[in-house]
LUMKE-604781 format. One record per residue: x, y, z of N, C-alpha, C in turn. Coordinates in steps of 0.1 Angstrom, whole numbers, padded with zeros to 4 digits, always signed. Each point is the difference from the previous one (the first is absolute). Layout:
XYZXYZXYZ
...
end
This chain:
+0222+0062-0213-0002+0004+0014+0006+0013+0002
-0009+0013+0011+0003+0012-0005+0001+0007+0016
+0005+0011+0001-0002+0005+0011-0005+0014-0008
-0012+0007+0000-0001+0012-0008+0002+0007+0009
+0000+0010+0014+0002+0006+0008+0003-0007+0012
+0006+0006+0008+0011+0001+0011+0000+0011+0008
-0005+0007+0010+0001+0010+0006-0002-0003+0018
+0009+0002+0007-0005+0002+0017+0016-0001+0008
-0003+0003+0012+0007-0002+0006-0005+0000+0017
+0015+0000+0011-0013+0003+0012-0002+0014+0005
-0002+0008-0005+0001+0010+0002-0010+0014-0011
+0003-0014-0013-0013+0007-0012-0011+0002+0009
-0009+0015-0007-0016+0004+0005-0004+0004-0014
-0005-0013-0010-0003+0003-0016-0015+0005+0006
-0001+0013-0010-0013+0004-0003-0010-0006-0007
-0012+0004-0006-0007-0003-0010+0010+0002-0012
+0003+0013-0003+0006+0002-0013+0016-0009-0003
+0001-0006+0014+0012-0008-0005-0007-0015-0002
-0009-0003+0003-0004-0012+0000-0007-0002-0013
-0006+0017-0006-0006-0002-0015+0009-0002-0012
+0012+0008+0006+0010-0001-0014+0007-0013+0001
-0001-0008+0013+0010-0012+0002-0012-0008-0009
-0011+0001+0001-0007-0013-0006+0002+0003-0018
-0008+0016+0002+0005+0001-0019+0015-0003-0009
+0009-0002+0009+0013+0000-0005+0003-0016-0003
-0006-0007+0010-0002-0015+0001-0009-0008-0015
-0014+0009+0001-0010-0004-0012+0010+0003-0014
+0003+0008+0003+0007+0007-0014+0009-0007-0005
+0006-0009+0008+0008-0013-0006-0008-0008-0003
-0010-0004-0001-0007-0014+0000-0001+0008-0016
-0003-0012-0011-0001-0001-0012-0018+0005+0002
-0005+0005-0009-0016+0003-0002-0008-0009+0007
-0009+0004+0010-0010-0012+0002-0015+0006-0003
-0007-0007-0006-0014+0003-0001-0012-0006+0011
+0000-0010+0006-0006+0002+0011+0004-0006+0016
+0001+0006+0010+0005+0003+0008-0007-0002+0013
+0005-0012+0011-0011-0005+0010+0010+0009+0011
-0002+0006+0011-0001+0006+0011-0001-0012+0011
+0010-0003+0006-0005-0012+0017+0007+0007+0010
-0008+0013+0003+0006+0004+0009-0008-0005+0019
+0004+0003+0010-0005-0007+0011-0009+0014+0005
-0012-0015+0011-0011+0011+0000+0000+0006+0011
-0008+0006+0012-0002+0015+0003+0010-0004+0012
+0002-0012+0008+0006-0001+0012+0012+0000-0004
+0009+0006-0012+0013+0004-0002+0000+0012-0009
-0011+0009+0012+0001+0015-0007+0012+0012-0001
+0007-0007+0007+0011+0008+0005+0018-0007-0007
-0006-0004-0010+0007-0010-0011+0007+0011-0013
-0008+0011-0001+0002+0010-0011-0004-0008-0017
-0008-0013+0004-0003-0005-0013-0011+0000-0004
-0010+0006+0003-0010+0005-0004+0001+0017-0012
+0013+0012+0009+0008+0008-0013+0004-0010-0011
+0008-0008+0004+0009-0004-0013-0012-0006-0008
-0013-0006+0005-0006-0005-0008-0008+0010-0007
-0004+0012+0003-0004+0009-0001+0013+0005-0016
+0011+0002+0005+0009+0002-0012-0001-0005-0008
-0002-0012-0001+0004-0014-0006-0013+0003-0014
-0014+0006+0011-0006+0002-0013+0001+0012-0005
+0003+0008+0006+0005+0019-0012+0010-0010-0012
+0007-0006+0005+0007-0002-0011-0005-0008-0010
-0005-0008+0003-0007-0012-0009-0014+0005+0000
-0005+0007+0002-0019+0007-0002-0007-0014-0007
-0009-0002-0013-0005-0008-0002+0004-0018+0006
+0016+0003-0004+0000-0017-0003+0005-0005+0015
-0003+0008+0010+0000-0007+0014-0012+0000+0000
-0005-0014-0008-0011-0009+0004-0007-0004+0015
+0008-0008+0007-0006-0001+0011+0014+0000+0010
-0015+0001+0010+0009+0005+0017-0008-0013+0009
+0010-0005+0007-0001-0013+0005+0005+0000+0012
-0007+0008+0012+0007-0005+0015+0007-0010+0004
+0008-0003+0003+0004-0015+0010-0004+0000+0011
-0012+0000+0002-0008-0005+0013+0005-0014+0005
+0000-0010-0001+0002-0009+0002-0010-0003+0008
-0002-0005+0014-0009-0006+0002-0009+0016+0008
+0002+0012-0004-0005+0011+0008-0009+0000-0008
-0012+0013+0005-0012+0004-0003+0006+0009-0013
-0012+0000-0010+0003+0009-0013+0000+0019+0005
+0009+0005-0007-0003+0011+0003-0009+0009-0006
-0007+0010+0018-0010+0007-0010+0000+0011-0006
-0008+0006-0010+0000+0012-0006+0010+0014+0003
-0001+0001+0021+0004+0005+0006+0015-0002-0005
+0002-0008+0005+0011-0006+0002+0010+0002-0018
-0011-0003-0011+0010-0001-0005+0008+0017-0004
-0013+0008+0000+0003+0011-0004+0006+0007+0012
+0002-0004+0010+0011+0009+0011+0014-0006-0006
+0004-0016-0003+0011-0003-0004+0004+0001-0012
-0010-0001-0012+0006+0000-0013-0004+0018-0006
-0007+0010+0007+0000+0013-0005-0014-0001-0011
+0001-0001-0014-0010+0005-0007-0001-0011-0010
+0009-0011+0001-0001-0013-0007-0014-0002-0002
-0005-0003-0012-0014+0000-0001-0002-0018+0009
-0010+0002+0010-0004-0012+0005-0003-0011-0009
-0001+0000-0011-0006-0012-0009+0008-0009-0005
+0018+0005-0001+0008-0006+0000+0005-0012+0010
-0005+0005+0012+0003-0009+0011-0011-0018-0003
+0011-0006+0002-0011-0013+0003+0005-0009+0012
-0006-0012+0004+0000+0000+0015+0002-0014-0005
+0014-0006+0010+0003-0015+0000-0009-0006+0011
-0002-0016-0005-0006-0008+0005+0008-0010+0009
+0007-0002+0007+0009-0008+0003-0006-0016+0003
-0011-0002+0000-0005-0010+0000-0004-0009-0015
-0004+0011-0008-0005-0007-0017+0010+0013-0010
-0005-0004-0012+0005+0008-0013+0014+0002+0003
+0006-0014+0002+0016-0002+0000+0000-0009-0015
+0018+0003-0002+0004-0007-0006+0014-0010+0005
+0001-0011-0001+0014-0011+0007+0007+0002-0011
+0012+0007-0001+0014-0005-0009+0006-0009+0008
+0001-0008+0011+0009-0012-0001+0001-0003+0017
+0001-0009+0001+0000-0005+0014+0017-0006+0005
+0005+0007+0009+0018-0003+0011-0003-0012+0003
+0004-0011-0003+0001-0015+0008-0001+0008+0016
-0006-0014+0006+0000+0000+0013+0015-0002+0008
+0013-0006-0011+0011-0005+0005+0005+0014+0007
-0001+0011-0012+0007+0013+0002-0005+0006+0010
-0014+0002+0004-0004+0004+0013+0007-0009+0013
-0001-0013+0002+0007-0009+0010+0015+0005+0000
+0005+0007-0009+0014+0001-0002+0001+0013+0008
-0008+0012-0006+0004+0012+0004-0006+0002+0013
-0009-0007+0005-0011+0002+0016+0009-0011+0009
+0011-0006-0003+0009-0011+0004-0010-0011+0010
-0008-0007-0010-0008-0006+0006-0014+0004+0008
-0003+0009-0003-0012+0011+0008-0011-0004-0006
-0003+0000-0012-0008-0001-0010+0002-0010-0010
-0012-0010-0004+0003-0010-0009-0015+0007-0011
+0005+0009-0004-0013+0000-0012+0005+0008-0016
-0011+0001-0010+0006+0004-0010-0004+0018-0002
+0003+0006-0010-0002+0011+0003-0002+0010-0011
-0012+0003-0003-0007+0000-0014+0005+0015-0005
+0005+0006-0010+0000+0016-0003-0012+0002-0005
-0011+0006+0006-0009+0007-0009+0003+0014+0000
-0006+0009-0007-0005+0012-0004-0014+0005-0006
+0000+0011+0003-0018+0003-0004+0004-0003-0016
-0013-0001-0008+0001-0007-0013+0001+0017-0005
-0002+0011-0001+0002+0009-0005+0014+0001-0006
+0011-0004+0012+0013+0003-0010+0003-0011-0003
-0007-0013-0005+0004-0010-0016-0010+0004-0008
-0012+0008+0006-0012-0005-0017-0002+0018-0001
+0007+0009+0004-0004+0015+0001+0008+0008-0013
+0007-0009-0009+0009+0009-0010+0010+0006+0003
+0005+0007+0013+0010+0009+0003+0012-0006-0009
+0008+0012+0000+0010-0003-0006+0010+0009+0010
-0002+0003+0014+0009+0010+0009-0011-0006+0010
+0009-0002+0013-0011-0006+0013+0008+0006+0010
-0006+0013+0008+0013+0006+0011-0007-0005+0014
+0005-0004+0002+0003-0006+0012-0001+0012+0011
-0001+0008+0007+0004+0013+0010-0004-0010+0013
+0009+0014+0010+0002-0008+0014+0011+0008+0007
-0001-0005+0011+0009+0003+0010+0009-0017+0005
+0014+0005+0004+0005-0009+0006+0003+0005+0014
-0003-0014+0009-0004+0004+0013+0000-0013+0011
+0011-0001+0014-0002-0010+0001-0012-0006+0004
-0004-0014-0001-0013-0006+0002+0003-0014+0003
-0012-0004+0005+0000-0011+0010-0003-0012-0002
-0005-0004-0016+0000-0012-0011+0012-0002-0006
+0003+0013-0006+0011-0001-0009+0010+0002+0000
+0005+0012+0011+0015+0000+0003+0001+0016-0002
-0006+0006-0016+0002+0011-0001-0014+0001-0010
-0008+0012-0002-0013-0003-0005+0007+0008-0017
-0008-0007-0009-0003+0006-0012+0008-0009-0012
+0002+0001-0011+0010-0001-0012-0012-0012+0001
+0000-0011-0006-0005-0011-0007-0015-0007+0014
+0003+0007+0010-0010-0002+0010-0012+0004-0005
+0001+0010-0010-0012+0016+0002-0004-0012-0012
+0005-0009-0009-0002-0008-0010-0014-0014+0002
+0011-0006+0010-0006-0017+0004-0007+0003+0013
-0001+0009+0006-0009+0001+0013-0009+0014+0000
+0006+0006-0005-0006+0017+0002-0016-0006-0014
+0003-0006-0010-0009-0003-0008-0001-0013-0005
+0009-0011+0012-0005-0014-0006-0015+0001+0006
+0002-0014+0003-0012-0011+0004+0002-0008+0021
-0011+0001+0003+0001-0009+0010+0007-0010+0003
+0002-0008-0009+0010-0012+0005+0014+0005+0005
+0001+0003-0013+0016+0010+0000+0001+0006+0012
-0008+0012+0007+0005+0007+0007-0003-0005+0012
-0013-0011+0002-0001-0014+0011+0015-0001+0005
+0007-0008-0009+0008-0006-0001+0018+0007+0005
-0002+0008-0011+0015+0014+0005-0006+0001+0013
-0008+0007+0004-0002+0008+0018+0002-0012+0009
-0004-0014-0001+0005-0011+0009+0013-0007-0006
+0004+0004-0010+0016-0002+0002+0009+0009+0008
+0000+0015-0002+0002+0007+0011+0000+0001+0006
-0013-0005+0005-0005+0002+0017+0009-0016+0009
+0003-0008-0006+0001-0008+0005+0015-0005+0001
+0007+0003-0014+0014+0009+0001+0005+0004+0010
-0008+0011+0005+0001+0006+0013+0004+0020-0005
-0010+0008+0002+0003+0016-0002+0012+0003+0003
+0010-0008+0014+0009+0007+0004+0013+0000-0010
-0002-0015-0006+0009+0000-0016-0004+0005-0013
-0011+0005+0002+0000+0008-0015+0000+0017+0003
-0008+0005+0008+0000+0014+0000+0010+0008-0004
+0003+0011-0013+0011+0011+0002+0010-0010-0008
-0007-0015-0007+0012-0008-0006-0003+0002-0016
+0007+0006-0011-0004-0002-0012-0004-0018-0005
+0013-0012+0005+0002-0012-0001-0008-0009+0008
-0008-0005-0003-0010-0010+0011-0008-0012-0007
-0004-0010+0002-0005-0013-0004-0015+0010-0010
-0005+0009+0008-0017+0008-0006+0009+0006-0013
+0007+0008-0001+0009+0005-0010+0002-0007-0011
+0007-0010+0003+0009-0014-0010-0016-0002-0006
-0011-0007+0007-0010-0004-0010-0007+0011-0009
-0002+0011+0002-0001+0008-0012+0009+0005-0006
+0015-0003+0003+0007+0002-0013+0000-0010-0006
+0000-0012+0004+0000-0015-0008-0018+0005-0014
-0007+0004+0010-0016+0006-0010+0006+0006-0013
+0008+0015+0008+0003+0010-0016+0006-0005-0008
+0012-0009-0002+0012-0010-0001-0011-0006-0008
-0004-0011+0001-0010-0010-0006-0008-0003-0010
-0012+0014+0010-0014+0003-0009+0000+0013-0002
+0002+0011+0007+0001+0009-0004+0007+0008-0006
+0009-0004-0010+0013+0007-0011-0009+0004-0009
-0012-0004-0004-0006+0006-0012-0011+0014+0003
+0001+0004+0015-0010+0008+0002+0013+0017-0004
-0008+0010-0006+0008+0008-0001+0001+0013+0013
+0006-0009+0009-0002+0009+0011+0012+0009+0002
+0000+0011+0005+0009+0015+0005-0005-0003+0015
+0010+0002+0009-0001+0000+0015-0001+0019+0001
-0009+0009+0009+0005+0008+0004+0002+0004+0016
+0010+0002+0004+0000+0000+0011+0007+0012+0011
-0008+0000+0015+0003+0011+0005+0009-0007+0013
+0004+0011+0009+0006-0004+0011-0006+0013+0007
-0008+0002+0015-0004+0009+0007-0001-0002+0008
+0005+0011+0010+0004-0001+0018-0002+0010+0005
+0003+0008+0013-0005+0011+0007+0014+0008+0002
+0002+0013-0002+0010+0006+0001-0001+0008+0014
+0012+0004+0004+0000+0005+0014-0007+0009+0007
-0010+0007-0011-0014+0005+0009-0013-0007-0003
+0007-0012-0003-0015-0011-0001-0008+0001-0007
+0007+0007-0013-0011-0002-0015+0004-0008-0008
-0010-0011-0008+0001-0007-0004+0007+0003-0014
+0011-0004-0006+0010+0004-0012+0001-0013-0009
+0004+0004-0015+0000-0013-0006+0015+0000-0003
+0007-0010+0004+0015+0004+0004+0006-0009-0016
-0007-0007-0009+0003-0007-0010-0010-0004-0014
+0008+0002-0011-0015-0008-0009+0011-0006-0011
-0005-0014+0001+0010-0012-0010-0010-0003-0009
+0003-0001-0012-0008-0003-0011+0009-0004-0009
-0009-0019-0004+0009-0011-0011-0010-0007-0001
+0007-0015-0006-0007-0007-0006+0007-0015+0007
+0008+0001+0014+0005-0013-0001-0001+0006+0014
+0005-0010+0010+0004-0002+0014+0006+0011+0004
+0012+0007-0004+0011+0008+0001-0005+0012+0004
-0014+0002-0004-0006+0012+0006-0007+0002+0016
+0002-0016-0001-0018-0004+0016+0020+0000+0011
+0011-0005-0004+0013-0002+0007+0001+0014+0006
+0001+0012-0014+0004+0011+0005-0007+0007+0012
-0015-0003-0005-0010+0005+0010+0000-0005+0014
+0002-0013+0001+0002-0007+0015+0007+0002+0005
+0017+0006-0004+0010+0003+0005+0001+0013+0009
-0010+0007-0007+0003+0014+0004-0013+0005+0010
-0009-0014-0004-0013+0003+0006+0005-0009+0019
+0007-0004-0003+0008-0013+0013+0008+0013+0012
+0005+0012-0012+0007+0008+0010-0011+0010+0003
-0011+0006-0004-0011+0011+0003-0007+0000+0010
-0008-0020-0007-0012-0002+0010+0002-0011+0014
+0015-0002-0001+0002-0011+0009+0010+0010+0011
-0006-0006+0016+0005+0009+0012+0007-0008+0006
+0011-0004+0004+0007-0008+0007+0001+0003+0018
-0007-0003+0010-0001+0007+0011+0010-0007+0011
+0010+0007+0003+0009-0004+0013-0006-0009+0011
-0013+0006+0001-0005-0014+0012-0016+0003+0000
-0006-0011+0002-0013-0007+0001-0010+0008+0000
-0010+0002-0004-0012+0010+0000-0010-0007+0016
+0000+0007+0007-0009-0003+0012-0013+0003-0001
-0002+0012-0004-0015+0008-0006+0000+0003-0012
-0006+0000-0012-0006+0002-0014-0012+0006+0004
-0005+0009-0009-0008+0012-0002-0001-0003-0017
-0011-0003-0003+0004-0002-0018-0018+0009-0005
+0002+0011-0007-0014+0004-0006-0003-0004-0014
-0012-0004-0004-0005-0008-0010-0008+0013-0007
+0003+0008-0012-0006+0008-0005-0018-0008-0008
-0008+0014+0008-0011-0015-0002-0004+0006-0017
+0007+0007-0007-0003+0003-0014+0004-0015-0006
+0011-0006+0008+0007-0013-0011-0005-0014+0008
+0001+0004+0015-0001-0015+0009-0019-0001+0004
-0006-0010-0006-0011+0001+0004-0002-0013+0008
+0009-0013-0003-0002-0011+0005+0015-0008+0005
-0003-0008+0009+0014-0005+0004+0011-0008-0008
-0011-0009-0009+0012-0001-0010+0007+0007-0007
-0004+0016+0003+0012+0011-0007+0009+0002+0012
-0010+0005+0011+0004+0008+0011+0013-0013+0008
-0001-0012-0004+0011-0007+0010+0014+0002-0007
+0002+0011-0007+0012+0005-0005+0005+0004+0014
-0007+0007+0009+0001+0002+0013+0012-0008+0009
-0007-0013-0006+0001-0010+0009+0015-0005-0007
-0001-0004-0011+0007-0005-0005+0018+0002-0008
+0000+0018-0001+0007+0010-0002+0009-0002+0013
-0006+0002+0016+0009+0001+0006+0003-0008+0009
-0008-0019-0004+0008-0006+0006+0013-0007+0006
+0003+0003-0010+0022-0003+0003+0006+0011+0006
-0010+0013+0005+0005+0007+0011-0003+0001+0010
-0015-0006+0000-0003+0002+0019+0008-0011+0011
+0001+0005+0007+0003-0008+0010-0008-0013+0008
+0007-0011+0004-0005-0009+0006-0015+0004+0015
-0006-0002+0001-0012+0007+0008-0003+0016-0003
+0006+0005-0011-0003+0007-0002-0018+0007-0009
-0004+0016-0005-0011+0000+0003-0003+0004-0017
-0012+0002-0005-0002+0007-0013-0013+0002+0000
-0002+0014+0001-0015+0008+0000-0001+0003-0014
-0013+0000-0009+0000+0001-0008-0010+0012-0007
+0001+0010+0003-0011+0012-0005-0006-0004-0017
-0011-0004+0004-0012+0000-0015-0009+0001+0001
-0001+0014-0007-0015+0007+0003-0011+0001-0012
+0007-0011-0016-0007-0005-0009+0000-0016+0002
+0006-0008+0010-0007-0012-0001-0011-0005+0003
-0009-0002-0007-0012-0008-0001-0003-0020-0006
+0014+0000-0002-0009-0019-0007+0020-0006+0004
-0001-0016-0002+0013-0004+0009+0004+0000-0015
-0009-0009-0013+0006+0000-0015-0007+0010-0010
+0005-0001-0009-0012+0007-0007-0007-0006-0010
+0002-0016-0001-0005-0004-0008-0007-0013+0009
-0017+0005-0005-0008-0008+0014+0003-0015+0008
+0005-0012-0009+0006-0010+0000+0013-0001+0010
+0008+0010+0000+0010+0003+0005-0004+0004+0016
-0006+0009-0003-0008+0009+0013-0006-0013+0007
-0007-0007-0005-0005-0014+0009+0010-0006+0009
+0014-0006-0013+0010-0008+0010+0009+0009+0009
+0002+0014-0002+0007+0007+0010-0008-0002+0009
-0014+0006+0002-0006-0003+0015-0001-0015+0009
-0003-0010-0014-0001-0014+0007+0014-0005+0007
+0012+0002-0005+0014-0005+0001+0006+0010+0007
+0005+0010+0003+0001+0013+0003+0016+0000-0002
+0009+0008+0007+0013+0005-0001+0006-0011+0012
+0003-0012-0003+0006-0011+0010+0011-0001+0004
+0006+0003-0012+0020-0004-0004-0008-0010-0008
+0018-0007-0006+0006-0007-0006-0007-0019+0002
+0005-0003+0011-0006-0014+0004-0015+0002-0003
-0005+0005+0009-0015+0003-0003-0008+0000-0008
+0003+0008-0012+0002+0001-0010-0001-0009-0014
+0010-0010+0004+0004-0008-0012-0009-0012+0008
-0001+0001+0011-0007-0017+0006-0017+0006-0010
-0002+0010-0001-0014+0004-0006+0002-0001-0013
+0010-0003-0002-0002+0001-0019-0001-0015-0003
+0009-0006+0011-0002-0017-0003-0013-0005+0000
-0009+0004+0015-0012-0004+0001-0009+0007-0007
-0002+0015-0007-0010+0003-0002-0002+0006-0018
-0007-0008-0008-0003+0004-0010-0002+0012-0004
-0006+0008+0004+0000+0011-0003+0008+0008+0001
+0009-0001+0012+0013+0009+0000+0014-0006-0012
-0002-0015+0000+0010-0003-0010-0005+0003-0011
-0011+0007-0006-0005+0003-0014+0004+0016+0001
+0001+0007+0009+0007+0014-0002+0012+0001+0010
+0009-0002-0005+0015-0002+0004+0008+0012+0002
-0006+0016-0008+0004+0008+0004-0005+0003+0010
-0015-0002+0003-0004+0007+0015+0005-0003+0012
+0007-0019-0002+0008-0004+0011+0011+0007+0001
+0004+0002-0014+0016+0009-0002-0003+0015+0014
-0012+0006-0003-0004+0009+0005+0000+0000+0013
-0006-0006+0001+0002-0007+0020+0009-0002+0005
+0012-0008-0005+0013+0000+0003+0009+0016+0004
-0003+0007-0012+0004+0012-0002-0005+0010+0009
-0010-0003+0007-0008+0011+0008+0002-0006+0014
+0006-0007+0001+0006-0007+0014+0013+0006+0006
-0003+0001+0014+0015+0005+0006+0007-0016+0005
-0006-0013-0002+0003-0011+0008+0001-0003+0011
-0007+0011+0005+0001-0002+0016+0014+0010+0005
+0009+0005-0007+0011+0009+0002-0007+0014+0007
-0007+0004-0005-0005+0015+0007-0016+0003-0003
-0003+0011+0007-0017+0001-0002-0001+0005-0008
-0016-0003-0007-0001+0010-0012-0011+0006+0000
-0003+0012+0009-0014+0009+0002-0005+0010-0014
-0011-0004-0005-0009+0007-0010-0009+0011+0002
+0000+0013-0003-0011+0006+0004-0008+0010-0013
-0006-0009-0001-0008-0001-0013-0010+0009-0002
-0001+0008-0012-0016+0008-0001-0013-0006+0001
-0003-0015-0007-0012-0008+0000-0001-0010+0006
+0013-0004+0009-0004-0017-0003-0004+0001+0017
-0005-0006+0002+0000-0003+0024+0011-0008+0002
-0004+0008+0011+0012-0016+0011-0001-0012-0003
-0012-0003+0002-0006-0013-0002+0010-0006-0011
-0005+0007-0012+0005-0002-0014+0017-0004-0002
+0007+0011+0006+0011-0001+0001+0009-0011+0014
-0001+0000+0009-0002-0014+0006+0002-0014-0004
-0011-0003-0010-0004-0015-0002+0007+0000-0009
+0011+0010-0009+0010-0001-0011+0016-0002+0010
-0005-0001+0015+0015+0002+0005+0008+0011+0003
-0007+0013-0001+0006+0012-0003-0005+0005+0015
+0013+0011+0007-0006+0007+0009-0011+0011-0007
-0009+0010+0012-0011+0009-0007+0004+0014+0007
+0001+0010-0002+0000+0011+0006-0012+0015-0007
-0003+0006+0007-0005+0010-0006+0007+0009-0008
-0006+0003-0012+0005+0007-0006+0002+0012+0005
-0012+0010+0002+0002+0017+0004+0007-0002+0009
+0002-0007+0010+0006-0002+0013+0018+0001-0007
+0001-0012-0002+0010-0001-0004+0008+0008-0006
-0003+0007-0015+0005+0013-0007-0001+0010+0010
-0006+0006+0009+0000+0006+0008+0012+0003+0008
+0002-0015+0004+0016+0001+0007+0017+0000-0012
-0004-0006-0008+0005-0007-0013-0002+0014-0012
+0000+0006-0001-0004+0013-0013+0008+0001-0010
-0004-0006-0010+0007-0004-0015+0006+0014-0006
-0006+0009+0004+0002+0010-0006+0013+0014+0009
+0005-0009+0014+0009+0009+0011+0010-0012+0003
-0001-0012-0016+0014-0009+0008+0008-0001-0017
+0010-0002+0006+0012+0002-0014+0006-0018+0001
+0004-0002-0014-0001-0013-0004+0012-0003+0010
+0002-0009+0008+0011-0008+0011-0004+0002+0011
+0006+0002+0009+0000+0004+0014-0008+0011+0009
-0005-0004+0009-0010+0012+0003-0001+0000+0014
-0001+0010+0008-0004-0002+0013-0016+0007-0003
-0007-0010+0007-0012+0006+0007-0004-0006+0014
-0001+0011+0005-0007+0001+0016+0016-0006+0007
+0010+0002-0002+0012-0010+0008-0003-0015-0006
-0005-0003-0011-0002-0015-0008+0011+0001-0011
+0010-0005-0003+0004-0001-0010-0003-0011-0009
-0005+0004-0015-0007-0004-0009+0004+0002-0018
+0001-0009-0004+0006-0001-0017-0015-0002-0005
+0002+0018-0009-0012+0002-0013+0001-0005-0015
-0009-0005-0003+0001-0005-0013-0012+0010-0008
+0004+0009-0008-0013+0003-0006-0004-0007-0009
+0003-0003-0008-0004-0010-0013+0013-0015+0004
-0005-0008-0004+0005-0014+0003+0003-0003-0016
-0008+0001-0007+0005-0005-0013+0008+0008-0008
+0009+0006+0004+0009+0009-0007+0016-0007+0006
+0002-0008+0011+0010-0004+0004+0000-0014+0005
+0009-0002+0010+0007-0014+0001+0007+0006+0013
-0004-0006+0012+0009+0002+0013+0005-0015+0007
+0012+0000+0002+0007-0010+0007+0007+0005+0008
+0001-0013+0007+0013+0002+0014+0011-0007-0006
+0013-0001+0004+0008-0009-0011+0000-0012+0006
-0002-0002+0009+0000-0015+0005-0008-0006-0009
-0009+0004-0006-0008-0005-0007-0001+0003-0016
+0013+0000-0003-0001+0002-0015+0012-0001+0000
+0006-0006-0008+0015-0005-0005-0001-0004-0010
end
């Protein structure tokens, strides 16, 4: 168990060229590898800097970085577009596209006791590790992992052994983690390295996964005081000790502690990354433990077009819509279909204010109509940006027109609370 590089602080702004020599300095300890799988995450964590490192990853390794393996998880594959804006000149043929539904493999199933244990009664089920069959039946003898660590709203903090059992398990699996979470409750895991979702994929790596030869690489990135995005960290190992250091430092970057209650949220959804609301309720979900009680959340998306992005999904968001919690789980009891996709319930949960504050959408594709019957307020978009201009408000506090108003430009880059609500 190894830590090969170590680099950040809060205050680091690593370049490219420091992020190329941190990863060569890293490889350069690993004993020879002849072929070499890439799991880096796909285009809705473009701002991850791991699409470079994977780009390094193959200067260094040229032939025998065999394959490149998104962790989509349950997202859409990425396209051509896409891959060559993030990975540079990587020849496209290397890339291949997980199935999260088939071409899994199970190393070993968590008793149900240890879920009952770690959900304290929440959850009575078992909890399968898959992974796409590529890294048991693909030869590698080096599997890098890349990523960002970042708080998030399943897990506590996103990446290290996640980008593994969910970024490229299987459906059950990630069924199953997103409604232990969700049901957990977000307000106890967000911004937490330690959490019941956590404990079951390290009980996975622990278990089943000691034989996979995997390297974690990892970043930490936040916005520096003229609101450019900086990569303030890059941990690179072979054991936990790297995903600790990155959460630690990622806990002081991306996480905002706010003296008192958010009344108004302004949050803009870049529509290069947010195309649908199961991305876009980062919105929603980012700055719940800050808004205030009757408080409001306008949501600028001027690439939302679909609620999921995977059509199945897109069905039960519109049929079930954004309820809360009670609502929610009374539908998972009665309805088949929603207890057969457990993260979409997870989903619903997560895109819920619970009745605590409004949550107005103003979407590039979808209607009122559309948004409505999910529970969401509707606002016009040109209208709205109009008053709202993403591009004349600075990340926090804003007056417009005598309104005072808290800007979010990107939501998935941070973690806002009030402390009442986080201890």
């Amino acid at each position: 168990m190894s830590m090969y590089f170590s680099a950040g602080s809060t205050t680091a702004e690593l370049s490219a060229e420091d992020l190329r020599q941190g990863l060569m300095t890293a490889l350069a300890r690993l004993e020879p590898r002849d072929k070499v799988l890439a799991i880096p995450p796909d285009f809705t964590r473009f701002h991850s800097r791991a699409g470079e490192l994977t780009h390094f990853a193959w200067e260094y390794y040229g032939r025998r970085l065999a394959d490149v393996l998104p962790a989509i998880g349950t997202h859409v594959p990425l396209t051509s577009y896409e891959i060559a804006r993030m990975f540079g000149d990587i020849p496209e043929s290397l890339f291949r596209v997980h199935d999260w539904r088939s071409g899994l493999r199970t190393l070993g199933e968590i008793p149900a006791e240890f879920l009952r244990e770690q959900s304290e009664g929440l959850v009575d089920y078992t909890w399968p590790a898959q992974v796409d069959r590529l890294l048991v039946e693909g030869g590698h003898d080096l599997i890098l992992s890349i990523g960002q660590v970042v708080p998030h709203e399943v897990i506590g903090m996103a990446n290290y052994n996640k980008n593994i059992f969910i970024g490229v398990g299987g459906a059950e699996g990630i069924n199953r983690s997103h409604y232990l979470g969700a049901v957990y409750g977000m307000e106890r895991i967000m911004g937490r390295a330690d959490n019941p979702v956590r404990a079951v994929l390290d009980y996975a790596s622990r278990e089943f996964g000691a034989s996979l030869p995997i390297v974690y690489v990892l970043t930490v990135v936040s916005r520096n005081r003229a609101g450019a995005l900086v990569t303030r960290g890059l941990f690179i190992g072979d054991d936990r000790e790297c995903f600790e250091k990155a959460a630690e430092l990622s806990l002081e970057v991306n996480f905002e502690m706010l003296d008192e209650p958010i009344e108004k949220a302004v949050v803009y959804l870049d529509p290069a990354e947010f195309k649908s609301t199961w991305l876009g309720n980062k919105a929603v979900y980012r700055t719940r433990m800050a808004l205030a009680d009757g408080g409001s959340l306008i949501v600028l998306a001027p690439g939302v077009k679909e609620f999921g992005e995977d059509p199945e999904i897109d069905r039960l968001i519109r049929k079930y819509g954004y309820r809360g919690t009670p609502a929610t789980l009374e539908a998972v009891a009665r309805c088949p279909d929603l207890a057969a996709n457990l993260s979409a319930a997870a989903h619903l949960i997560h895109g819920s204010s619970e009745g605590r504050f409004s949550i107005t959408y103003c979407p590039g594709y979808l209607s009122r109509e559309e948004m409505e019957a999910v529970n969401f307020g509707y606002a016009d978009l040109n209208e709205t940006m109009a008053r709202y201009d993403p591009a004349k408000l600075a990340d926090g506090y804003n007056e417009v027109d005598g309104e005072r108003i808290f800007f979010i430009a990107n939501p998935a880059v941070g973690l806002w609370a009030h402390r009442s609500r986080f201890s």
